[in-house]
N, C-alpha and C positions, 0 to 999 in steps of 0.2 A: 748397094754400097760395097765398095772393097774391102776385105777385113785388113785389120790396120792392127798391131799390137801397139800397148797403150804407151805412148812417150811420141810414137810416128802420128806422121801428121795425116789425117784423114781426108779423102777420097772419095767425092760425088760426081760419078761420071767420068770425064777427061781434066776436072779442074781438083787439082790438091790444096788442100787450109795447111797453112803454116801453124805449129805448135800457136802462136801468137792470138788466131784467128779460131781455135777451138771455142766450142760454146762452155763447157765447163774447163775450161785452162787448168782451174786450181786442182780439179780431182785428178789424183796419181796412184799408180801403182801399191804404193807405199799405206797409203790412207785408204784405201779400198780394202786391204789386206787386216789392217787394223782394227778398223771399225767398220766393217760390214756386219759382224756377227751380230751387233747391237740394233739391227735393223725391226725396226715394229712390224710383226705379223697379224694385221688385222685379220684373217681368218680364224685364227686362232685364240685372240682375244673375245671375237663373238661369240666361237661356241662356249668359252668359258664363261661369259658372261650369261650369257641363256641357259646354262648347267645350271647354277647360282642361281638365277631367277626362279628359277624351275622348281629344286629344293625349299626357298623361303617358302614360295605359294602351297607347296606340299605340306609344309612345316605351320603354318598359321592357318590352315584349312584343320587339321590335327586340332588344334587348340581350341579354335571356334566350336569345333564338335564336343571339346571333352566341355568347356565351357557349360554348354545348352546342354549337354551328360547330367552334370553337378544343377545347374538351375533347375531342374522336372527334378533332382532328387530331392533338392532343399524346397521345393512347392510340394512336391508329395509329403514330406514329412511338415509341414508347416501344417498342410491339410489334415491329417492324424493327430498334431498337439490340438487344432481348434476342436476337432470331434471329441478327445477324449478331454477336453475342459467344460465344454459344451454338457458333458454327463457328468462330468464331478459336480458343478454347480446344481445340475437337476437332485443329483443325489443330495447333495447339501439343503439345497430347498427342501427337500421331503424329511429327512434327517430331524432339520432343524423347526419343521413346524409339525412333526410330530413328538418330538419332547418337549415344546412348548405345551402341547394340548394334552400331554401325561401329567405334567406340574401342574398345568392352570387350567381343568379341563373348562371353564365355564367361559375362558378367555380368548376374543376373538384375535388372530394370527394373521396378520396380514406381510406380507414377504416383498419386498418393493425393490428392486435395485438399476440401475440404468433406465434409458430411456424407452428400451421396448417395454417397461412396465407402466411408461405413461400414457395418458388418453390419446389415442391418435387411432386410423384406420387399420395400423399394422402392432396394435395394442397386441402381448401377448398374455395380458393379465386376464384372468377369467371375471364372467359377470360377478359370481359371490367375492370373489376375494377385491375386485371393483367398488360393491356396495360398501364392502367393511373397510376397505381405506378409508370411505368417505365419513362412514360414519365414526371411525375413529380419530379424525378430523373433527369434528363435531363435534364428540367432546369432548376433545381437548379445548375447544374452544370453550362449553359450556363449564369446565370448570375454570377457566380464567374468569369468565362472567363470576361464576361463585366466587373464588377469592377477591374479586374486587369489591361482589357485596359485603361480604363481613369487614373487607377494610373500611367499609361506609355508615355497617352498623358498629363498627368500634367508634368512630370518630363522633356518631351521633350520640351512644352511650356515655362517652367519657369527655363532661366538661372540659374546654381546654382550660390550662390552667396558668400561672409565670410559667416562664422558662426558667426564672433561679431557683423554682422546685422542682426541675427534672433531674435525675442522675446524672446525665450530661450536662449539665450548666458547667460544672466547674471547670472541663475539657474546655467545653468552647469557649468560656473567658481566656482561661489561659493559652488556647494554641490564635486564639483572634492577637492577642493584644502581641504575642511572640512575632505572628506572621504580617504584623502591622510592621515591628521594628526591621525583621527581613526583609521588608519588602523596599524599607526608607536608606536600605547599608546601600555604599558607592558599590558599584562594581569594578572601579579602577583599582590597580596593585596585584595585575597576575593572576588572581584568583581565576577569574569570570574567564572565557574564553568566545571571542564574537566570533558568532555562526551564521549569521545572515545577517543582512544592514538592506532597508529600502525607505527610501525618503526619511522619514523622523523615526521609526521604527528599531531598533537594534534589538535583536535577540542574543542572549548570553548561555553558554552551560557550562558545569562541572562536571568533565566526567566520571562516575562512578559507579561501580557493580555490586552489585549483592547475590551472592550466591550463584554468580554467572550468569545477570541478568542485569541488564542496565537500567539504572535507575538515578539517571545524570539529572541532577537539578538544572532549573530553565528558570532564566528571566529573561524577559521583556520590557523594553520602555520605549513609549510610543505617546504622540501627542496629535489629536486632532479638534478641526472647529467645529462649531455647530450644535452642541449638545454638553449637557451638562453632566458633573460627575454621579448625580442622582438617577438620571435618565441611561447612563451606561450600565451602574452596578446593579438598578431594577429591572433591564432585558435580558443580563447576565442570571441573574437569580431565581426569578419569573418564572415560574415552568406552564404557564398559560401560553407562552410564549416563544417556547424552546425549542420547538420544532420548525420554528421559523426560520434560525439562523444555524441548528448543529443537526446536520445532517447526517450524520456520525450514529443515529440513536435509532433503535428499533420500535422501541416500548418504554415510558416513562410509569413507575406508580408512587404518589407520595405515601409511601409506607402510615408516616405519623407528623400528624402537625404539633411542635413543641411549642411555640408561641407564632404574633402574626410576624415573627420574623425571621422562625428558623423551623426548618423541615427536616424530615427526613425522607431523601428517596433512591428508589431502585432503578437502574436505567439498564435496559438490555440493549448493549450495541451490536451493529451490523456485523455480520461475520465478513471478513474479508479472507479470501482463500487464499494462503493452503492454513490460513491461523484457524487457532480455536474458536469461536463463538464469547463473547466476556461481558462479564455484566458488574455493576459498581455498586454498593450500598454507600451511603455516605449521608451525613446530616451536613446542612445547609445556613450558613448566618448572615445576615446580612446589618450592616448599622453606619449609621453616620458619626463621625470622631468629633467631638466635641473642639470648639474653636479656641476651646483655654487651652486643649494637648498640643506639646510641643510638635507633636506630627503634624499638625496640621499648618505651620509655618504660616506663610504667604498666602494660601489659598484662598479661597472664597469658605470653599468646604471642603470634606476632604468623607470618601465613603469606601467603605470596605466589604467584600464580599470574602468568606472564608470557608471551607468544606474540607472535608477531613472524612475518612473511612470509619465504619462503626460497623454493628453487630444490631441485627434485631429478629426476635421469635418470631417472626411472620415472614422472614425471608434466610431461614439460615444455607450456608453455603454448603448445598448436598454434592455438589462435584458435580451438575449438569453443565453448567458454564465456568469460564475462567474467570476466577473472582479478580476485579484491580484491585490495588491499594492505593488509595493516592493522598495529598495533602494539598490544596489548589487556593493561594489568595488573588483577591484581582483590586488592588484598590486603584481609587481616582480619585482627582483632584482637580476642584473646578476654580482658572483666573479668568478674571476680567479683563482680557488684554484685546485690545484698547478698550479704556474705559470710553463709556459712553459722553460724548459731551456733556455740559451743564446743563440740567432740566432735563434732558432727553432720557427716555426708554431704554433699559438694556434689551438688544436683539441677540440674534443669533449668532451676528457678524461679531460681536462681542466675546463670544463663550469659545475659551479655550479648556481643552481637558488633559490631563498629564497621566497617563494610563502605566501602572505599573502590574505586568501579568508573573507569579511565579507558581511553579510545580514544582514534585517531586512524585513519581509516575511506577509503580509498580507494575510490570502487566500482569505477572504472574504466570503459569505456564514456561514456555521455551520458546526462545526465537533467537536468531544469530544475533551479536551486538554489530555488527554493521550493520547489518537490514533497518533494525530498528532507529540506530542514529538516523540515518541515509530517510527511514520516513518522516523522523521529527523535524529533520532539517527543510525537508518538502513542507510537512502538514502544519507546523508551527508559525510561521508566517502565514499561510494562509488563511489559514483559522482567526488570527486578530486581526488581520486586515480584513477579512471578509464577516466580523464580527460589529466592528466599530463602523463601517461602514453603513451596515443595516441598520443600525445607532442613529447614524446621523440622518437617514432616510426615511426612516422610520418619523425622527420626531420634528422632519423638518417643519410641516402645515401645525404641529402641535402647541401648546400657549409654552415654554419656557416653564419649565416643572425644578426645581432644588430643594424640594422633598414631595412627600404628600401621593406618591404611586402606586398601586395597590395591585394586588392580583384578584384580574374581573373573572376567572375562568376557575372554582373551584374544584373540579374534576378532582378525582383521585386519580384516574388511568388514563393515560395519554396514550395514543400509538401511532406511529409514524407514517 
């Protein structure tokens, strides 16, 4: 091609292009001189870019190493704390069952903690110290055997007698005839506060604390068919029976029979972890309201179950367990709704029951006051509904009972 300076018209061969017939027309002198300098240097941007490249990968290769540096330091030292706790405990075990055996020499020391001390093939517990668990097992057992027999030979020694000659009579008249009226007050007017509602059921509380411990009164009022207010407050009461429907219970023992209506007993409940272990003393009443008391309105009959915390010399509160406090009525009220045609038989289809449940619940010990609401709120419904229920199943095949139930099982010691 002929060289041409830029604005002349170019030159292939013997044939010249008019300015007109240029392939780029618009590019000039002018604009080439301008902005050429702005031209992109792909050579140049590669190698900088693979510089870059080059650097990060150097840079995070550095990192990953100091990384796994730091990880084998923090596993070696983790390995050093397990080893030297690993001997503080052995030391502690020897420690502490040789001043055991300095105080008590005569007294067998057995040292038990997690699970490699339990029976399995990787057991690290020795055969002696094996045999003395068990046997100190054993008797502990055997003296629960003994306190239940002296609680059998007191009961056999000591005629029973009235209940309005115990010490306690005068409590139980008066917190029964009190927890009667409590139980008969409206809940409407602000007071009560509804925490749960399911079908006829409404549960109520007040909340309140005692010394940083909640101790929110609860009522309940609930109504179901099929059984009578006699046949409710006698499976309520009943401790032949108790294990049937409160599952809540470890160990029952009726400390003392005060007459055939009112007990007194010990109940060890299940420990629920991370709580204490707790157990309840409490005497027991049970009676039917008389159809002249205004309490007893409308009803057929009208029966009341009442328990209240007490103190007695064969189970004082040595600080093994967390002792409750409580104050517990459960009355019912049996109508005839629908009354049975003329001539005919009252059934079961007949029997309504007007269930009124109130506490006042110490745990004692510590526990957050939300936790404990947040369980009541769960375990309170279900406990009476799962209570009434076994009621009414219980006495469905049974003759229609509105007094006259007796407790068939007189054990002293129940265990779950």
């Amino acid at each position: 091609m002929a060289e041409c300076s830029v604005g002349d018209s170019p030159k292939v061969g013997n044939r010249r292009f008019s300015p007109d017939r240029s392939p780029h027309p618009h590019i000039t002198r002018e604009i080439l001189e301008k902005h050429g300098s702005y031209a992109l240097d792909f050579r140049g941007e590669a190698l900088t870019f693979k510089a870059t490249t080059a650097g990060i990968l150097t840079t995070l290769s550095h990192c990953v190493e100091v990384m796994n540096q730091r990880e084998e330091s923090f596993k070696r030292r983790l390995e050093r704390e397990a080893e030297k706790r690993k001997r503080l405990e052995e030391k502690l075990k020897h420690a502490l069952a040789h001043s055991t055996q300095e105080a008590q020499p005569n007294r067998r020391v057995v040292v038990m903690g997690g699970p490699d001390y339990e029976e399995g093939p990787h057991s690290v517990i020795g055969e002696d110290e094996f045999f003395d668990a068990v046997e100190s097992a054993l008797d502990k057992m055997d003296e629960e055997e003994e306190f239940r027999e002296r609680l059998r030979q007191k009961q056999l020694a000591a005629p029973q007698k009235s209940a309005t000659t115990h010490p306690l009579w005068p409590q139980i008249e008066k917190l029964t005839i009190e927890q009667l009226g409590y139980a008969q007050q409206d809940v409407e007017g602000g007071v009560w506060q509804l925490f749960a509602e399911e079908g006829e059921m409404k549960m109520y509380r007040r909340e309140l604390e005692e010394d940083g411990l909640v101790v929110d009164p609860l009522k309940a009022v609930h109504q179901v068919r099929g059984a009578t207010a006699h046949e409710m407050v006698h499976h309520f009461w009943s401790p032949d029976v108790r294990f049937e429907w409160d599952t809540s219970i470890e160990q029952m023992t009726v400390l003392d029979r005060i007459s055939a209506d009112t007990l007194i007993f010990l109940q060890l409940h299940k420990r629920v972890w991370p709580t204490a272990q707790r157990d309840a003393l409490f005497w027991s009443h049970i009676r039917e309201i008389s159809s002249s008391d205004p309490a007893n309105g409308k009803a057929h009959d009208t029966w009341i179950v009442c328990n209240q915390s007490a103190e007695h010399p064969d189970a004082p509160n040595d600080g093994k367990y967390v002792r409750i406090d409580l104050t517990v009525c459960f009355v019912c009220q049996t109508f005839i709704d629908p009354p049975p045609a003329e001539g005919q038989p009252i059934t079961r289809d007949n029997l309504l029951v007007k269930i009124t449940y109130c506490s006042v619940v110490n745990p004692g010990g510590w526990a957050p006051a939300s936790v404990l609401r947040a369980v009541y709120k769960r375990e309170y419904p279900k406990f009476l509904k799962r209570f009434t229920q076994y009621v009414v199943d219980k006495c469905a095949d049974q003759p229609i009972a509105f007094s006259g139930l007796k407790i068939k099982d007189h054990s002293k010691h129940w265990r779950g």
